[in-house]
C-alpha positions in Angstrom: 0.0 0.0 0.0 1.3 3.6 -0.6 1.5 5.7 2.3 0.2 8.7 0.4 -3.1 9.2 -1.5 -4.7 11.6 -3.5 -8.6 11.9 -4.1 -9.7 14.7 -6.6 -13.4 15.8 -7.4 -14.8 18.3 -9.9 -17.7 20.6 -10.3 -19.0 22.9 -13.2 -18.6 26.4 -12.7 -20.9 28.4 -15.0 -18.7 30.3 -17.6 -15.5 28.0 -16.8 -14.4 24.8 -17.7 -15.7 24.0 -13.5 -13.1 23.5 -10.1 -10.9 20.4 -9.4 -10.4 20.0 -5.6 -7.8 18.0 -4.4 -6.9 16.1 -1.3 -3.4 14.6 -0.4 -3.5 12.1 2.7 -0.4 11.2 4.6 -0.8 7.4 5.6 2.7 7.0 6.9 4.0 7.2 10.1 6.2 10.2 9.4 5.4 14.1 9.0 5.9 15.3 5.6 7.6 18.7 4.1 9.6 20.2 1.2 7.5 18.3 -1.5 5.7 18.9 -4.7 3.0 16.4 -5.7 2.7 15.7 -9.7 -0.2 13.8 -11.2 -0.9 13.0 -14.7 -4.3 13.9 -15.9 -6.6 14.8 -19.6 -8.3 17.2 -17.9 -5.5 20.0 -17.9 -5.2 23.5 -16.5 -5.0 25.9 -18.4 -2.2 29.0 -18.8 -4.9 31.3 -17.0 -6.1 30.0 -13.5 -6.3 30.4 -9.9 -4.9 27.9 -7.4 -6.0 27.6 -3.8 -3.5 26.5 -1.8 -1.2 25.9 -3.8 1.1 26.5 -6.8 1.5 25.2 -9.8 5.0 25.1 -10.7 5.0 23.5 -14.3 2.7 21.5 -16.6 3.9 19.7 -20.0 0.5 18.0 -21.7 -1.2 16.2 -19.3 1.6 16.2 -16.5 1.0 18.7 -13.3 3.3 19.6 -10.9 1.7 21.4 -7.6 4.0 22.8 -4.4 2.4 23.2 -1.4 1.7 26.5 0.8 5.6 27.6 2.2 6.2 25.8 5.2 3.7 23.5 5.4 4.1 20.2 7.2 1.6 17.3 6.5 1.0 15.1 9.9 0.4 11.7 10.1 -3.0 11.3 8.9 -2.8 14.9 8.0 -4.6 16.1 4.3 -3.7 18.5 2.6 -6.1 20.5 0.2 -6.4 22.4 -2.9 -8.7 23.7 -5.5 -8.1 24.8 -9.0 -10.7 27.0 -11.7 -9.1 27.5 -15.0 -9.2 24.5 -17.0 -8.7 23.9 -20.8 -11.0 21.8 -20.6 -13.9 20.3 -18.5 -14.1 16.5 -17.6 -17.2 14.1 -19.0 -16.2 11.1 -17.8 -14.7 9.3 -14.6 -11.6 8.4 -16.5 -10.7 12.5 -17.1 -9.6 12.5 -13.7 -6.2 11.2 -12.0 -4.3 8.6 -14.3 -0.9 8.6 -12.3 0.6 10.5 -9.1 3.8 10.4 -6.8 5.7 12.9 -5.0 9.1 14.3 -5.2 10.3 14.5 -1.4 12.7 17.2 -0.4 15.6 14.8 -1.1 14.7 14.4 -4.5 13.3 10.3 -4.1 10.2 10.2 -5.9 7.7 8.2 -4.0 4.0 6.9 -5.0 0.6 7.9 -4.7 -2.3 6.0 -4.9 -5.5 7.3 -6.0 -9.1 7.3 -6.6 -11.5 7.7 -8.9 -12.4 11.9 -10.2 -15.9 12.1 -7.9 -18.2 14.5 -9.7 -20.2 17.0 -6.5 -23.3 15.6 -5.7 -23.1 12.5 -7.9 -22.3 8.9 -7.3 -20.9 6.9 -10.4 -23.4 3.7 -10.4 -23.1 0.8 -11.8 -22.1 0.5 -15.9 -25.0 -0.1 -17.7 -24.7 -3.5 -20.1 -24.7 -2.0 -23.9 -25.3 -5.3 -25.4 -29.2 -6.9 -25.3 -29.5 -10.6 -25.1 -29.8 -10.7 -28.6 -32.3 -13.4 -30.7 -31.6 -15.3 -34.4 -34.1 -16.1 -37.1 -31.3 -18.3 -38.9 -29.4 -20.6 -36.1 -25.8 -20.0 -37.7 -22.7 -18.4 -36.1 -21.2 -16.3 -38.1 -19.5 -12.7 -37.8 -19.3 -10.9 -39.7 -22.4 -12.1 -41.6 -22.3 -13.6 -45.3 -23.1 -11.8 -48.4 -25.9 -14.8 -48.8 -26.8 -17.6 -47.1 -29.2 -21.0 -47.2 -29.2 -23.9 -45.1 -30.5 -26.2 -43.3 -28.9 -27.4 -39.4 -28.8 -30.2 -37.8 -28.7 -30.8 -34.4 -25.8 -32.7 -33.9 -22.5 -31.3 -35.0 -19.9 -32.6 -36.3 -16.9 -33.9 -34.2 -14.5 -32.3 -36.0 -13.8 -31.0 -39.6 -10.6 -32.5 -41.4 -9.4 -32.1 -45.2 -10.8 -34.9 -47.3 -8.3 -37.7 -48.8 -6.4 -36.1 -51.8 -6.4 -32.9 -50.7 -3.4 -30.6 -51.2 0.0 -30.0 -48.9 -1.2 -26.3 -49.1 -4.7 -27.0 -48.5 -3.9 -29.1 -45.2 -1.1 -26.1 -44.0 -4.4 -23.7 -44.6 -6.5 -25.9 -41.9 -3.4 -26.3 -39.6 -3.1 -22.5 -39.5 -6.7 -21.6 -38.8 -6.8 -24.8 -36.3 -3.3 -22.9 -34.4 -5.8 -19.2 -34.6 -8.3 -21.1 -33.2 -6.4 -22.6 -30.6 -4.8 -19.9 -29.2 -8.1 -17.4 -29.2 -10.0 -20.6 -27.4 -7.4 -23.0 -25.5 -10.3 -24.3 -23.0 -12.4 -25.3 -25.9 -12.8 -28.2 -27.8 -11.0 -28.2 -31.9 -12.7 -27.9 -34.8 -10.3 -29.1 -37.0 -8.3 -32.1 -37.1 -5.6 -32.7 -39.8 -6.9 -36.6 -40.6 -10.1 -38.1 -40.8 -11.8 -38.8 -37.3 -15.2 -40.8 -36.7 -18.2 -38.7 -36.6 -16.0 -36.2 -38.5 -16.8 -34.6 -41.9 -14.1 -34.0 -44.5 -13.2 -30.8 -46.8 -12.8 -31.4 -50.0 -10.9 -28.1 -51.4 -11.9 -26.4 -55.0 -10.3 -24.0 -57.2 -12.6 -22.2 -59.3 -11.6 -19.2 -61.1 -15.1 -17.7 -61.4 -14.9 -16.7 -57.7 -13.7 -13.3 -56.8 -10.6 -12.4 -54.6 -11.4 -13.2 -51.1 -14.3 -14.5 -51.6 -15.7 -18.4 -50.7 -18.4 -20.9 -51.3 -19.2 -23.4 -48.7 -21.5 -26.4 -50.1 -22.6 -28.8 -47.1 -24.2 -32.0 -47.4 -24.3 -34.5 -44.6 -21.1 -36.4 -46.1 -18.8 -33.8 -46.7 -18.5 -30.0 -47.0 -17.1 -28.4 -50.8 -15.0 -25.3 -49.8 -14.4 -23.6 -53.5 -12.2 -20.0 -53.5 -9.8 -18.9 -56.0 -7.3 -17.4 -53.9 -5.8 -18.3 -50.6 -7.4 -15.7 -48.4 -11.2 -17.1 -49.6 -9.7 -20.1 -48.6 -8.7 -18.8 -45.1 -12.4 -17.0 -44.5 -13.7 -20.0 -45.6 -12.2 -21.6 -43.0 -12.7 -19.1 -40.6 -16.6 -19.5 -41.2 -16.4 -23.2 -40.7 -14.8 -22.5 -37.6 -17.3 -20.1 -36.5 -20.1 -22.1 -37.4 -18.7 -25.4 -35.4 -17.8 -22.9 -32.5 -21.8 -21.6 -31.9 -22.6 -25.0 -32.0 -20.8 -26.3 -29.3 -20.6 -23.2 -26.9 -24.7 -22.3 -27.4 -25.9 -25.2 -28.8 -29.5 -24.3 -27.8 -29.0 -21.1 -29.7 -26.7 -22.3 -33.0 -26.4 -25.4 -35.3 -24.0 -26.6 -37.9 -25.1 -26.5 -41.2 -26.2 -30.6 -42.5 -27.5 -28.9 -46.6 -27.1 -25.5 -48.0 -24.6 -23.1 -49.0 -22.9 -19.9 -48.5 -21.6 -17.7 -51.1 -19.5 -14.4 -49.3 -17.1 -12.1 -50.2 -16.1 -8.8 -48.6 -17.7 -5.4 -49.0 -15.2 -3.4 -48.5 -10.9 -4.1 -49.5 -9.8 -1.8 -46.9 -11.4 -3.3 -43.4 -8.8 -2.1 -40.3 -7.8 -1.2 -37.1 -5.4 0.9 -35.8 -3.8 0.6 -32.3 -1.6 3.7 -30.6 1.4 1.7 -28.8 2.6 5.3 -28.1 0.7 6.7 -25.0 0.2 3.1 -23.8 2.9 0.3 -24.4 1.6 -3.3 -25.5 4.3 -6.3 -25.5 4.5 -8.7 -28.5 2.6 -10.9 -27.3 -0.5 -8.4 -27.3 0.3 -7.2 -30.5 0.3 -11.3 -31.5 -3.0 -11.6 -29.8 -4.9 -8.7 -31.1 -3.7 -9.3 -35.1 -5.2 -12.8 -33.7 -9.1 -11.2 -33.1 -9.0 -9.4 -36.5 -8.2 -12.1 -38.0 -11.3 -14.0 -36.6 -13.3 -11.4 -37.4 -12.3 -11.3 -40.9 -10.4 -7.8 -40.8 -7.0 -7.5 -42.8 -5.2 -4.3 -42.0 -3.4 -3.5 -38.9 -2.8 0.3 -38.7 0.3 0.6 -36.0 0.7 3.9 -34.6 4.1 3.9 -33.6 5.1 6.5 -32.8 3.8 10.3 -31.4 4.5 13.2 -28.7 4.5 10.6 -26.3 6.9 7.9 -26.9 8.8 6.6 -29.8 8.3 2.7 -29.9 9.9 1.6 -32.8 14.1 0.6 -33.3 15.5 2.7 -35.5 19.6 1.7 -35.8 20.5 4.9 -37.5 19.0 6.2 -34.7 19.2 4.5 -30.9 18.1 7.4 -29.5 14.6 7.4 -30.3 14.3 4.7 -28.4 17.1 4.9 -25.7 15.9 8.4 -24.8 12.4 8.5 -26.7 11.3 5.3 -25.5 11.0 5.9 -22.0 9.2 8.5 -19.4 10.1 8.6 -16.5 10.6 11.8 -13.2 14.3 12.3 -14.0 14.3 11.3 -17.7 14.0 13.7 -20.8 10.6 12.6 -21.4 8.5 13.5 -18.3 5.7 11.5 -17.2 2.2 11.6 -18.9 -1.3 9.1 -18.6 -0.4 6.2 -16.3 3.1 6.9 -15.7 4.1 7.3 -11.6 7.0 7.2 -9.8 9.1 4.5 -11.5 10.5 5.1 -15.2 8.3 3.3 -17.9 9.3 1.9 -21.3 8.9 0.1 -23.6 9.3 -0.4 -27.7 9.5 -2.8 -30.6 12.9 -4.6 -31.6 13.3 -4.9 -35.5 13.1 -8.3 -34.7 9.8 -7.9 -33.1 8.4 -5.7 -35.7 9.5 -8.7 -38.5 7.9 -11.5 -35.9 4.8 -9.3 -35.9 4.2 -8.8 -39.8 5.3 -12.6 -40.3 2.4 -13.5 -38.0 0.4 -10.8 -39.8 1.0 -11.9 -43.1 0.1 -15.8 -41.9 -3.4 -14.2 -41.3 -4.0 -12.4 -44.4 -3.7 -9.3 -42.3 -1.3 -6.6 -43.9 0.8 -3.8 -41.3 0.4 -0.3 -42.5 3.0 1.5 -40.1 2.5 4.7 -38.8 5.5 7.5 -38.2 3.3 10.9 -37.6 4.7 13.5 -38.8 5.6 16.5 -38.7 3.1 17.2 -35.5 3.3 14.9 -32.5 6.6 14.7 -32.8 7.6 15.8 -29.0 9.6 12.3 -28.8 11.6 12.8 -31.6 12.7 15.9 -31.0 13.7 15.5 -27.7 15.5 12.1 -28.1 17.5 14.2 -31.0 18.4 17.9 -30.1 19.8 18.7 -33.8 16.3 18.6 -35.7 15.3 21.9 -33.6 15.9 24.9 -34.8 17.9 26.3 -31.9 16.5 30.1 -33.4 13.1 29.3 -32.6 11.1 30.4 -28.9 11.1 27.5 -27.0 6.9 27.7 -26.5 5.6 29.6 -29.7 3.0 27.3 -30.5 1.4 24.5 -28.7 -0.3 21.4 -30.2 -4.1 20.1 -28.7 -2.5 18.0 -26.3 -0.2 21.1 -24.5 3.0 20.0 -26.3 5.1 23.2 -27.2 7.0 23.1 -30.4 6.3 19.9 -31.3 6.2 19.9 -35.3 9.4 18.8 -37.1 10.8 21.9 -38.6 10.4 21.5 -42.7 13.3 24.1 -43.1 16.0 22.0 -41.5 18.0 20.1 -43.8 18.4 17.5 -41.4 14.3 17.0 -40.9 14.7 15.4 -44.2 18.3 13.5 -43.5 16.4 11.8 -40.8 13.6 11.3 -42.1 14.9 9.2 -44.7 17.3 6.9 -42.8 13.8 6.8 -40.7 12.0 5.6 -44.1 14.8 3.5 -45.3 14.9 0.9 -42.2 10.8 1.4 -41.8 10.0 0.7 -45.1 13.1 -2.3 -45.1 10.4 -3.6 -42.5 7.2 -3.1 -43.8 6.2 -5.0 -47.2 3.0 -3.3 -47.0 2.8 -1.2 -50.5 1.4 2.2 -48.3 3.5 4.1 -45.4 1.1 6.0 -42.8 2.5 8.6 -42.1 0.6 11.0 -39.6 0.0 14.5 -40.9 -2.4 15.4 -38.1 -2.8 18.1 -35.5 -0.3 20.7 -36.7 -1.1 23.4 -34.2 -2.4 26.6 -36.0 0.8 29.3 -36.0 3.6 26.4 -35.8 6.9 27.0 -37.2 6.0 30.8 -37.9 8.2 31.8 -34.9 11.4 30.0 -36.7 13.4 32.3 -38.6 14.6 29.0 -40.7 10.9 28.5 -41.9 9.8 32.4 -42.6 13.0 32.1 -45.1 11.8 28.9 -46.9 8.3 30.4 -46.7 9.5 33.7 -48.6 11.7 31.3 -50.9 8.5 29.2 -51.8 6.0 31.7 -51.8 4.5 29.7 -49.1 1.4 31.7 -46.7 1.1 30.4 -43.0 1.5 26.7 -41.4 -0.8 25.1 -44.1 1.4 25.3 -47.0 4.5 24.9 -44.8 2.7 21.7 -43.7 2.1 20.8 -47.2 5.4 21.8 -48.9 6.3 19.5 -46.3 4.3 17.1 -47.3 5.2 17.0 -50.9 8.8 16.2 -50.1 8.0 13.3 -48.3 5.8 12.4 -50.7 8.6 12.0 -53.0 10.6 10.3 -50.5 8.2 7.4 -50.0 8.0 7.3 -53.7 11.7 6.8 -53.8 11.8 3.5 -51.5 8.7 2.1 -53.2 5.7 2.9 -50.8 2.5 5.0 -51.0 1.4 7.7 -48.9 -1.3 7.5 -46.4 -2.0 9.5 -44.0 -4.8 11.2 -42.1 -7.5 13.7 -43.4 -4.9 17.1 -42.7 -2.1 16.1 -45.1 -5.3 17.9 -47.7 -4.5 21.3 -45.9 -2.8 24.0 -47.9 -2.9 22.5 -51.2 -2.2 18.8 -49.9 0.0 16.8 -52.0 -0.3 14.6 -55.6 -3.6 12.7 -55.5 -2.3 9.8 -57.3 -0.8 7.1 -55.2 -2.2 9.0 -51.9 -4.7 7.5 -49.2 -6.4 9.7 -46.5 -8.0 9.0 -43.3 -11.7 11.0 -42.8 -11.6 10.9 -38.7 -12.5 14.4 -37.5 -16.1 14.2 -38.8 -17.8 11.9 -41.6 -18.5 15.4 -44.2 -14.6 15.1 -44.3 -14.7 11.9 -46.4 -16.8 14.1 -48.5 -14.2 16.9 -49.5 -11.5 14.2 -49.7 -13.0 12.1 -52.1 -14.6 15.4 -54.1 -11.0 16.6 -54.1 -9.9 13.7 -55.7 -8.5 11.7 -52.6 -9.0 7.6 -52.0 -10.3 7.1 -48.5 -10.7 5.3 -45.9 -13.4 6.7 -43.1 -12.9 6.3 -40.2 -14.8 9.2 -38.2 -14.3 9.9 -34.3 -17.7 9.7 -34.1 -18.7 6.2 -34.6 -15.3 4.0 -34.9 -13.4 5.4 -32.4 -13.3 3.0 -30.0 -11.7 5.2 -27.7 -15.1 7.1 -26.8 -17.6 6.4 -24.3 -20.0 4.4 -24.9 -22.7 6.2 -22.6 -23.6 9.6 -21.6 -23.4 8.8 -18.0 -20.1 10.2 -15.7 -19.2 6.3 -14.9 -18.6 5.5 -18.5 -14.8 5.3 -19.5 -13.5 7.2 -22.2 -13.1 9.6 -24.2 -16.2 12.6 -24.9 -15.0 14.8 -27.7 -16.6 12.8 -30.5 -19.8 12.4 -28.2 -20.8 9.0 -27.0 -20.6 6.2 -29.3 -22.6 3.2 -27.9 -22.3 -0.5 -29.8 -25.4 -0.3 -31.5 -24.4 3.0 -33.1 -21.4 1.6 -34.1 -22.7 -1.0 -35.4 -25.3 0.9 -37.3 -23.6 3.7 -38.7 -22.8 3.2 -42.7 -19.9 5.6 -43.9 -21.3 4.8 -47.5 -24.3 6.2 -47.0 -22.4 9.8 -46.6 -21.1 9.7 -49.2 -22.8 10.9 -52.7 -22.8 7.7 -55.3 -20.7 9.3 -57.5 -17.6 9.3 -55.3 -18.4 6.1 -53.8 -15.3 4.5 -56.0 -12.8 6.8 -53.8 -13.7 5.3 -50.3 -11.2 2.1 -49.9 -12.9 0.8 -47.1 -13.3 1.9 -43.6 -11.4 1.4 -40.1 -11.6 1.6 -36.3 -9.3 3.1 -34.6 -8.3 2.5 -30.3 -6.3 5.9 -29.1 -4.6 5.1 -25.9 -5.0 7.9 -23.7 -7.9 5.8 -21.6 -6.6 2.6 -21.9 -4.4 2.1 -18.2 -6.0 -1.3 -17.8 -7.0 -4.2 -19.4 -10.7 -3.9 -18.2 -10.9 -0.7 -19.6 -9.5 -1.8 -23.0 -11.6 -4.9 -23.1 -15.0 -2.7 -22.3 -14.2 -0.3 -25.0 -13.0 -2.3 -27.8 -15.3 -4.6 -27.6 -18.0 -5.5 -29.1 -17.6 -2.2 -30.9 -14.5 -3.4 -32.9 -16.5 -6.7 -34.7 -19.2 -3.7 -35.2 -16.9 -2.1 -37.7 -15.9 -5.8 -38.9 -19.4 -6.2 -40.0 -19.9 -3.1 -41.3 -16.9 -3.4 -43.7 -17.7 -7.0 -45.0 -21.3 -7.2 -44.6 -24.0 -5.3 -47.4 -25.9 -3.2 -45.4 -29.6 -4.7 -46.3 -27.7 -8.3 -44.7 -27.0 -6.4 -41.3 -29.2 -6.9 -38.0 -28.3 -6.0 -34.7 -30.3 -8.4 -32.3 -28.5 -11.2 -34.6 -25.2 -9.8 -34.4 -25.7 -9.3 -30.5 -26.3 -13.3 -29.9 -23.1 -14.1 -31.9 -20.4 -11.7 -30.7 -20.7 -12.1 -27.5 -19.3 -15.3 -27.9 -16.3 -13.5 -29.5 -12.7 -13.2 -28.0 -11.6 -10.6 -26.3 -7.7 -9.0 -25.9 
């Protein structure tokens, strides 16, 4: 147990952003002076504000670090209290509260605080209200997402197991193996629905190639003696067998609700090419192994891109050997290291990133899946890591806080005037894209504060040079360079819906991410852009998923509940001319939130094989109640 805690509570204040109140206990056994407390927190105080006993001695982002009163001495079992109004923002949620704390003792240790949830005056959280109904089916099948068509007949006994018929194929057998190893490791407790040689009470797959089928696409003919599973490429062949492990799955675990299939068929394909998630390993760090296990739950849920945000103010997670700094220095936050603390991060140093080696492990198991890695590297805002992990790509000319991003980071923004930006940069792109077979490179392009650079004397000469007006068309002269450099090593730009801004860059070759609201998608694709939506507002999983102060998450796309998730169709925006632009669509899990696993699991899911549907399923073949049965048999992380 620590031996000092922290409780903080909030109420609105009309005209203001409200009042945090704070109280520090002193559990130990020993009277406490000369301190400062520091907490992490996304509700942040802003420049302007008034502190009641106490001072606030320095904020970077989300990280706040308070002094008390001179003099004061807090008794065993003492509390100390404070009050700030002046915030940049007002909480909506219980998670907007405290995400870290420790103290820095007058002889510099750094010790930790425990904490409690942000109490809202004169409310009590309750209990979290379950998002998912019970759910019913008309047709008793098991599958997620839900074919393009469908008719058969069950039987009420399934099969023992499903095994590849006499005859068939090396690769054929390897395809069954693999799904059999998916399956295994998203369900270990549960029986197999594969074996690799006939078993009694068993019924065999006998494997077709047929050329009239589309890519990714399947047909699955059952009769009671065998099942025909004809594709024409080897990712039908791996949904195929997906489905059939789906179907045998719902029988078994809810065999009062679901039956195998004894006659009928499916024919499916996907609705959409582009059908992905992203994941930020920046402001939270996941091992391997997570990575391994996530890529595994896409997979089942038919999804085949894996955006990985690697990299952002926050932390820099991937190995770059050009570079070891970004991740020696970048990698880790910590009291006394260059990056400071920020959401989740106490007393003790955190780090964390990805070994080339565990970056080539990752897309091998990927790729095994039929699931492709789009890294991201976001540039030239959110670059706080990068920066400070390598001094030389500031421009020393510059005020140290001209301009601050969203998030509170001052100067953040690579510099697009300093020869070395693009020097690094493309030892960056050389070992990333040396990495990545994936044909596009993500690479950020979001959330360049309005006035960066304009302070640098570097960047008003390249702006006079260029004939360039304000951070726009810096941002996109920027743009146009890397552009070419991507070009250069082979890969496509993507990136999100900002890299547009001040003229934007070459439509050919470029794909852009519509997140900040779905009428963006619009003006991409009428601009010329491909897309892929992806708006705050419906597949960020990061949001809450109910109005009520309990609900974790984050409340600046609204709330976002499973059923509107699951209901929301980004086509349907968009006008039927420029349907041909949008690639596909994507959900995307920020990690601000995300400081445990229960959080995580809450969040994600069952919103994440909403999207799945959505981007593989015809709209008119959608229906909530059914989809509610089925996924709650679904894995989690």
């Amino acid at each position: 147990m620590a031996n000092y805690h922290l409780e903080a509570s909030w109420r609105p204040v009309e005209g203001s952003f409200g009042r945090f109140s704070f109280a520090l206990f002193n559990l130990s056994d020993e009277p406490l002076t000369g301190f400062t407390l520091t907490y992490t927190s996304l509700t942040r105080v802003a420049d302007e504000h008034v502190a009641e006993g106490a001072v606030l001695k320095r904020r970077v982002a989300n990280l706040h670090e308070y002094s008390p009163p001179d003099g004061l001495t807090l008794r065993p079992g003492g509390c100390w209290q404070f009050a700030v109004e002046g915030l940049a923002n007002g909480p909506k949620h219980v998670t907007a509260g405290i995400k870290s704390a420790y103290l820095t003792l007058a002889d510099g240790r750094h010790v930790p605080v425990s904490f409690g949830d942000l109490m809202l005056d004169g409310a009590e959280r309750g209990d979290l209200p379950e998002l998912l109904p019970r759910g019913e089916v008309i047709e008793p099948f098991s599958l997620l997402p839900w074919p393009l068509s469908l008719s058969m007949r069950p039987d009420e006994v399934p099969p023992v197991a499903l095994y590849p018929a006499d005859g068939s194929r090396p690769e054929d057998i390897k395809a069954v193996a693999k799904v059999l190893a998916l399956y295994q490791r998203l369900f270990p407790a549960d029986n197999m629905p594969f074996t690799l040689q006939p078993v009694q009470g068993g019924r065999p797959i006998h494997f077709k190639v047929e050329s009239s089928i589309m890519p990714a696409a399947y047909e699955l003919r059952f009769t009671s003696q065998e099942i025909i599973l004809a594709t024409d490429d080897e990712a039908g062949r791996f949904y195929g067998l997906i489905s059939l492990a789906q179907l045998l799955h719902g029988a078994r675990r809810e065999a009062e609700i679901f039956q195998f299939p004894v006659f009928g068929d499916i024919a499916d394909q996907p609705r959409y090419a582009w059908r992905g998630c992203h994941l930020d390993v920046s402001r939270q760090f996941y091992p391997v192994a997570d990575i391994e296990r996530l890529i595994d739950i896409l997979a089942w849920n038919k999804l085949n891109i894996f955006h990985w945000h690697l990299t952002d103010d926050e932390a820099w997670r991937l190995e770059i050997k050009a570079y070891p700094e970004l991740t020696d220095i970048g990698a880790k936050r910590g009291p006394d290291e260059v990056l400071v603390p920020q959401l989740g991060d106490g007393a003790e140093p955190r780090s964390g990133y990805y070994t080339q080696d565990d970056a080539r492990r990752i897309v091998a198991h990927a790729a095994a899946l039929h699931v492709d890695v789009l890294p991201e590297i976001d540039i030239p805002g959110h670059s706080a890591a990068a920066l400070l992990s390598l001094p030389q790509l500031v421009d020393g000319q510059e005020a140290p806080d001209s301009y601050r991003s969203v998030q509170g980071y001052p100067n953040n923004a690579l510099n697009p005037a300093i020869d070395f930006t693009y020097e690094f940069l493309g030892k960056v792109f050389d070992e990333v894209a040396a990495l990545f077979p994936f044909e596009y490179l993500h690479i950020g392009g979001d959330e360049v504060a309005h006035g960066s650079w304009l302070a640098s004397p570097a960047c008003k000469a390249l702006m006079q040079k260029e004939k360039l007006a304000g951070t726009a068309e810096l941002q996109s002269y920027f743009m146009r360079r890397i552009k070419s450099m991507l070009a250069e090593r082979g890969k496509k730009l993507a990136g999100w819906n900002e890299v547009s801004h001040g003229g934007g860059v070459d439509r050919d070759g470029t794909l852009l991410m519509a997140w900040e609201k779905p009428e963006v998608g619009i003006e991409l694709a009428t601009e010329g852009y491909d897309i892929v939506m992806t708006p705050g507002q419906a597949y960020y999983l990061d949001m809450a998923q109910a109005e009520g102060w309990g609900e974790p998450g984050a409340s600046w796309a609204g709330f976002t509940p499973p059923e509107k998730t699951y209901a929301y169709e980004a086509e349907g925006e968009l006008p039927a001319e420029l349907r041909d632009r949008m690639r596909g669509i994507q959900a995307c899990i920020w990690g601000e939130n995300f400081v445990s696993r229960a959080y995580f699991n809450r969040l994600v899911f069952p919103r994440l094989s909403a999207v799945a549907e959505a981007a593989w399923t015809p709209t008119l073949r959608k229906d909530w109640l059914r989809f509610a049965a089925i996924v709650r048999m679904w894995p989690k992380l």
